[in-house]
N, C-alpha and C positions, 0 to 999 in steps of 0.2 A: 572602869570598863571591865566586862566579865570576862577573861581569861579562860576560864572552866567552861565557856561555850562549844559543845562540839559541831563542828561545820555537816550539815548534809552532804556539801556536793564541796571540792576545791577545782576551781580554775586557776591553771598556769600559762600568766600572759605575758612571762620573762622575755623579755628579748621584742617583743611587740611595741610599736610605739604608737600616739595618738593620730586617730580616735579608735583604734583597735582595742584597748583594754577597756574601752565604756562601753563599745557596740558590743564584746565578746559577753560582758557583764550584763547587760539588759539582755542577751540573750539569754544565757545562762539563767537567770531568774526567768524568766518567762514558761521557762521549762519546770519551773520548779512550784511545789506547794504554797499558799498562805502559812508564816511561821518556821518555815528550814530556814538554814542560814550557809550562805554559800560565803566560800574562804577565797580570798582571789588577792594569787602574788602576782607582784609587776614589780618591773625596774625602770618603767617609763618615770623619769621626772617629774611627768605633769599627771601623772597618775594621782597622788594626793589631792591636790587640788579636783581633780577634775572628777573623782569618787563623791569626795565631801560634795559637790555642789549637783553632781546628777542623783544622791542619795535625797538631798534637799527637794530637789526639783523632783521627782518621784513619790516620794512620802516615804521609801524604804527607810529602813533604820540601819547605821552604820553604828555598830556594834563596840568595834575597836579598829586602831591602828597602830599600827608596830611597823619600827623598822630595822633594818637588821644588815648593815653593810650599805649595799645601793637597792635592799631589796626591801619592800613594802608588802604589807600583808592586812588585806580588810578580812572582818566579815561584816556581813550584811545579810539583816533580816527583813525576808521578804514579807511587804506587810499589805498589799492587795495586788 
């Protein structure tokens, strides 16, 4: 996974929990170009899960994940 990606835009959805860090993220790319890549931490549990499979079901590209204590971190390339 490419580490050296730098993010367009970062969303901070700490403290949020489901479905707020996937609504907040489909928005956030909506606003955003074909190809940036937006960075979006969360410490929802089901945030993992629920990135990987709205990335899926969208066609975006899920770049990397990290985690880092209770805190996750995507990014995600916006890809139409």
């Amino acid at each position: 996974m490419p580490s050296d990606v730098k993010p367009s835009r970062t969303l901070d959805c700490v403290g949020l929990y489901c479905p707020e860090p996937i609504f907040q993220t489909r928005l956030e790319l909506d606003k955003m170009a074909v190809g940036e890549v937006l960075e979006m931490i969360a410490d929802d549990p089901a945030a993992e899960e629920d990135i990987k499979s709205f990335a899926k079901r969208t066609g975006h590209e899920l770049l990397e994940l990290s985690k880092k204590g209770n805190v996750l971190r995507f990014l995600i390339r916006k890809t139409k």
